[in-house]
C-alpha distance (Angstrom), angle and dihedral (degrees) to the residues before:
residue distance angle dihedral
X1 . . .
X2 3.72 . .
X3 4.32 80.0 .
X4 3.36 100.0 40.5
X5 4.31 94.2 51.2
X6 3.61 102.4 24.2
X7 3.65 106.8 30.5
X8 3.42 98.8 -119.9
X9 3.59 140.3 72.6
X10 3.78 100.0 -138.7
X11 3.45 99.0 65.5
X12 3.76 85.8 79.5
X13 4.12 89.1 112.1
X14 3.48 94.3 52.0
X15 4.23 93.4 54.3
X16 3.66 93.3 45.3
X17 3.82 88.8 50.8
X18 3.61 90.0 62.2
X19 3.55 88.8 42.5
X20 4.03 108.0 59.9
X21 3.87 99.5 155.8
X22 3.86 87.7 77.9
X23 4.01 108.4 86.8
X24 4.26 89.1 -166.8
X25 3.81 129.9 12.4
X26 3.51 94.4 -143.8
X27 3.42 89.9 73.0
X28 3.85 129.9 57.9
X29 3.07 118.2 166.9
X30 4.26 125.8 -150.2
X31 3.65 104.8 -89.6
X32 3.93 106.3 22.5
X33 3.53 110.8 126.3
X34 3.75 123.0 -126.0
X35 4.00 130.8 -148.7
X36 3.82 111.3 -141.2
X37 3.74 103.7 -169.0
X38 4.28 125.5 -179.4
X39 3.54 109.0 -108.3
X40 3.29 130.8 -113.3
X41 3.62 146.8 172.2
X42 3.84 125.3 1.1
X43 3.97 132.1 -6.1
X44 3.73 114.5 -96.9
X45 3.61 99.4 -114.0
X46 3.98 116.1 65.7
X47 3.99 107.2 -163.4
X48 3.41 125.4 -157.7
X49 4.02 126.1 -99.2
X50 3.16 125.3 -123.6
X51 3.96 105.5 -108.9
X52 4.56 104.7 -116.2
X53 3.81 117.5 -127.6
X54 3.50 105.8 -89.8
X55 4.20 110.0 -96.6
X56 3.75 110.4 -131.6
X57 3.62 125.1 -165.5
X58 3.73 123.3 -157.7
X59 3.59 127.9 -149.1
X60 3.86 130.1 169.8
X61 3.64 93.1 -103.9
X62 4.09 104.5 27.5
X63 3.69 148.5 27.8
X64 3.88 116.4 -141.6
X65 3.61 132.9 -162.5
X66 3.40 124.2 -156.4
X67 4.37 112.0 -139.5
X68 3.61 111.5 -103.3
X69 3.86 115.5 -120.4
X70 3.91 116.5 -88.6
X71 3.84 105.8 -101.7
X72 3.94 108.8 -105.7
X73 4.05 109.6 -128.1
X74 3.72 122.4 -118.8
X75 3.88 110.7 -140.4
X76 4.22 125.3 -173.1
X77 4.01 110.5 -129.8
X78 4.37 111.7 -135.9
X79 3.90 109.8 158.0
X80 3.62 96.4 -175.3
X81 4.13 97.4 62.0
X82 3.78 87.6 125.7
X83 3.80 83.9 73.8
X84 3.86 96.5 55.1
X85 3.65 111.2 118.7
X86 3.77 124.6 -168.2
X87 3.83 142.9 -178.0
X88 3.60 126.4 -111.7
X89 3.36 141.4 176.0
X90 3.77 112.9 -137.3
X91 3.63 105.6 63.4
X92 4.07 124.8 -103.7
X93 3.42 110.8 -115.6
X94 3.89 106.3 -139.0
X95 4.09 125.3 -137.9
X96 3.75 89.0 -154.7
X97 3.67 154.3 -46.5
X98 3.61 138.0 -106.5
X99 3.63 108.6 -110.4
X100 4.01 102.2 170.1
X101 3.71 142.7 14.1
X102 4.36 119.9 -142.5
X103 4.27 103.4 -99.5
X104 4.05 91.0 10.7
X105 4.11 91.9 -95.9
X106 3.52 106.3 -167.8
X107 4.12 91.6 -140.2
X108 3.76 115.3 47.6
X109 3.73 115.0 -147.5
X110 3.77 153.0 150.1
X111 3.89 111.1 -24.1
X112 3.64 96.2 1.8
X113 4.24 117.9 141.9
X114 3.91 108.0 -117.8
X115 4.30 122.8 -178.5
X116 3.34 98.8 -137.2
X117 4.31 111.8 -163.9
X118 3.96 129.9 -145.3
X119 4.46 107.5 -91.2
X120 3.98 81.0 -139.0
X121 3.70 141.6 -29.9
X122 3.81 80.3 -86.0
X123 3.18 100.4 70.8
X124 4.11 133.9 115.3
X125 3.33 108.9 -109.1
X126 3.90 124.5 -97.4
X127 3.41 112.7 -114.1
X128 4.00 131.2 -126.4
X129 4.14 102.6 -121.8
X130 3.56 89.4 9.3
X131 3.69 130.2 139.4
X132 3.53 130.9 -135.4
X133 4.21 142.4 173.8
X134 3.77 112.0 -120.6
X135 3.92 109.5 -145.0
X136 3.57 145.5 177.1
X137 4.32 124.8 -145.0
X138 3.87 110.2 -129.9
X139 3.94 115.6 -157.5
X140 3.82 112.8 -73.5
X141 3.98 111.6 -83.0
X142 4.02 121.2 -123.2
X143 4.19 120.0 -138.8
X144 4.35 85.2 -145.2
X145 3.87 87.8 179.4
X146 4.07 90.1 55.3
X147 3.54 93.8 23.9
X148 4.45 93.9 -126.8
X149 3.46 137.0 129.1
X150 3.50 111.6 -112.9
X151 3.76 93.7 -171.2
X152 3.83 143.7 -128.2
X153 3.66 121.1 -9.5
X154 3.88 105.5 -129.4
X155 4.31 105.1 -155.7
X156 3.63 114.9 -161.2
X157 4.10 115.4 -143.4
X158 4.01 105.5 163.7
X159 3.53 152.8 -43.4
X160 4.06 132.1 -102.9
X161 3.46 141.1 -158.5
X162 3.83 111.9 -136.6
X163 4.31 104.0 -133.6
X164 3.51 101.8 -178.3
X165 4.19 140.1 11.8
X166 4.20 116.7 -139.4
X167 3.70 117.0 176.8
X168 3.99 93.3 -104.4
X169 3.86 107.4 33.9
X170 3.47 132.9 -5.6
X171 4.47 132.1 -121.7
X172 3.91 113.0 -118.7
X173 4.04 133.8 178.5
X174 3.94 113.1 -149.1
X175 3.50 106.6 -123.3
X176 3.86 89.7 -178.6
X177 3.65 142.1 22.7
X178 3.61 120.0 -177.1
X179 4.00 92.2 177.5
X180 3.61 137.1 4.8
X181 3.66 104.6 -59.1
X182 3.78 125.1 -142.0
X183 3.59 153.5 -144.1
X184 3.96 106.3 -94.4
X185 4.24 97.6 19.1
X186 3.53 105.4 150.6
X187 3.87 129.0 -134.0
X188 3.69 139.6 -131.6
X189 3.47 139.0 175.3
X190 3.77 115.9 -66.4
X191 3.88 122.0 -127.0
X192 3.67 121.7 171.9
X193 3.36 126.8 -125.6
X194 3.75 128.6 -140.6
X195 3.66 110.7 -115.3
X196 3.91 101.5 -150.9
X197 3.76 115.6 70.7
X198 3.66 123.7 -159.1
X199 3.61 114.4 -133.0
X200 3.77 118.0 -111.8
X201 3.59 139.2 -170.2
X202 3.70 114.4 -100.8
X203 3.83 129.9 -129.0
X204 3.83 111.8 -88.7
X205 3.60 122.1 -120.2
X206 3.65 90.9 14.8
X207 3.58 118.3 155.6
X208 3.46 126.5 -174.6
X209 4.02 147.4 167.1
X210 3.81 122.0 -127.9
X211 4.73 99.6 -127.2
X212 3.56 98.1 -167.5
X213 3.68 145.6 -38.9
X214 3.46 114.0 -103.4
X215 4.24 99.4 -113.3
X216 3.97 79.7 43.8
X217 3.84 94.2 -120.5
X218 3.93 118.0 165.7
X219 3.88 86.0 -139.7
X220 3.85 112.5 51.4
X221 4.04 111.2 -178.3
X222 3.67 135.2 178.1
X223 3.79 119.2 -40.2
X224 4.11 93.1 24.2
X225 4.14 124.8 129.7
X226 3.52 113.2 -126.6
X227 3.39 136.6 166.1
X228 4.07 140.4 -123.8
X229 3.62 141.5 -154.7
X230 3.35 96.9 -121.9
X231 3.98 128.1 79.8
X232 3.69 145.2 141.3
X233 4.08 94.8 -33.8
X234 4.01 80.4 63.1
X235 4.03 98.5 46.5
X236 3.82 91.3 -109.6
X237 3.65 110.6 150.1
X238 3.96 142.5 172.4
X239 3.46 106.3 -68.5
X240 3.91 108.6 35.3
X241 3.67 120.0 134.0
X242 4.03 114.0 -150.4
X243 4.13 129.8 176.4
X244 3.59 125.5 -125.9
X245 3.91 121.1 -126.6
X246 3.39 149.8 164.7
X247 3.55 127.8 -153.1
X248 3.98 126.9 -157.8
X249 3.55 137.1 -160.0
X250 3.61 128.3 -142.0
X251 3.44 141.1 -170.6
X252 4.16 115.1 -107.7
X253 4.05 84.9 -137.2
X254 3.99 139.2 -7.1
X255 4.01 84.7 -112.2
X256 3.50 100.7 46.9
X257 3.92 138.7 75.4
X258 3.73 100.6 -143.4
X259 3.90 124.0 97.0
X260 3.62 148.8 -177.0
X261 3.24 146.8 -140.8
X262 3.80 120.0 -119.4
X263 3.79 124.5 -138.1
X264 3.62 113.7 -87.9
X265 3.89 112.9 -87.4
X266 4.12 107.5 -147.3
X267 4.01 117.8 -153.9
X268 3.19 104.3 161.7
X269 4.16 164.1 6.3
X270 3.34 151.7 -126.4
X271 3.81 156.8 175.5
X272 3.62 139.4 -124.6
X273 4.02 111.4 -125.9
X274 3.81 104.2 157.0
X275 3.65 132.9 23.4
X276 3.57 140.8 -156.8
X277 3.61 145.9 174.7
X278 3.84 97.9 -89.8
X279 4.05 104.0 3.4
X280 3.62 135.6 29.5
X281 3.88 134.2 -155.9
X282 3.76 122.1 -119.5
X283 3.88 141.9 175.7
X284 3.57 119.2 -132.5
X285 3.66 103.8 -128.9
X286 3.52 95.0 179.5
X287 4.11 147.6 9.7
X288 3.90 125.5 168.1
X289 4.31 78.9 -157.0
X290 3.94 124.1 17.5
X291 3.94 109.6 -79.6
X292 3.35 115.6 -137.5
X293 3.57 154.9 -176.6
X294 3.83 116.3 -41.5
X295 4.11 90.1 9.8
X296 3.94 106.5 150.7
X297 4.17 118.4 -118.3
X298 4.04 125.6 -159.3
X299 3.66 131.4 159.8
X300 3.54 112.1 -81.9
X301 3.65 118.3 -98.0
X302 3.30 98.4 -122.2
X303 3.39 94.5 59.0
């Protein structure tokens, strides 16, 4: 699309900007509408320059040195970070739950009514006008290398737009569903994300294991969340590029006993979007083979 309208394929950051109700623009499914916008301003993607030798002029009493220019940033484009799920360990405390849908529709979707009912007597109360993300809790997630809990995955379907307050339960519309939302989905309060990510070194010597991707596939390929065992506890922040690798080892000779380890064999990369405490949440941005669970991470060597 980003080819066929703007004559050039690399634009394709720019068009799925504008177009934040698809979660992964390698898949576009019959029927999904698509904003075509003209374009204006500057690319996406900013890219640093390269800093100039400093220019020194000489006098017979001084040496002057001109300021060097401020580094630009570099910042990573994903419209869809409302959608970005992650796993934590102290639970989420819920507001409430969706407990029916207007006319009983089997799928719930975009601009649908939902009754959405207090978690507990507890709970703050749901505002009038207010927005909130609708989620789902996946089973708790194990660390098997370190042998942890890393807690509760928390799965993020949509957003709605609470219409009307009644003593019991309040009226919502969805203004967005990610995924196929469901009977019982519970909300919490909704706080946008910023959708441009500035680029940021990442923590040296880090290595790292890839738990999980987040739809649980065996295979995860380009464009997929994920999520690591590392987090805030091990500096890694928004922003941080890492490699993926593997690493074998072989045996020095069929006879023998003794082995090596190979040189690390890198397939692959991705980005931090979401952090926590003990795990973080990441987008593959790119494998030469399909990454998968257990696949090691480090910062790249180039770095």
């Amino acid at each position: 699309l980003s080819d066929k309208f703007f004559d050039s394929p690399w634009y394709w950051p720019e068009l799925w900007q504008e177009n934040e109700q698809i979660p992964n623009p390698h898949w576009i499914y019959p029927g999904e509408r698509i904003r075509l916008f003209q374009k204006q301003g500057k690319d996406t993607f900013t890219f640093n320059i390269p800093e100039p030798e400093p220019i020194v002029q000489e006098t017979a009493v001084e040496v002057t040195q001109e300021p060097a220019p401020e580094e630009k940033t570099v910042y990573y484009s994903y419209p869809p970070m409302d959608a970005v799920g992650f796993i934590r360990k102290e639970p989420v405390y819920p507001l409430g739950f969706i407990f029916k849908v207007k006319n009983d529709n089997v799928l719930i979707h975009e601009g649908n009514t939902v009754y959405i009912r207090y978690a507990d007597k507890d709970a703050r109360p749901i505002m009038q006008g207010g927005k909130y993300t609708i989620y789902r809790k996946l089973n708790p997630t194990s660390d098997r290398n370190r042998n942890r809990e890393l807690g509760g995955q928390y799965y993020i379907v949509g957003i709605v737009e609470v219409a009307q307050v009644e003593a019991d339960f309040v009226i919502a519309k969805v203004d967005k569903s990610f995924r196929a939302l469901d009977i019982d989905d519970f909300i919490l309060p909704y706080e946008r994300r910023p959708t441009k990510i500035p680029i940021v070194k990442s923590v040296p010597g880090l290595n790292g294991t890839i738990i999980v991707s987040e739809e649980h596939a065996q295979l995860i390929g380009d464009m997929s969340l994920a999520f690591i065992d590392k987090g805030k506890t091990d500096n890694v922040q928004e922003g941080q590029i890492y490699t993926i690798y593997y690493q074998e080892k072989e045996k020095v000779n069929m006879q023998g006993k003794d082995s090596v380890i190979l040189t690390p064999v890198e397939f692959g990369q991705l980005i931090v979007l979401h952090t926590e405490h003990e795990t973080a949440t990441v987008l593959i941005t790119q494998t030469d083979k399909s990454a998968y669970p257990g696949a090691l991470i480090h910062r790249p060597p180039d770095e």
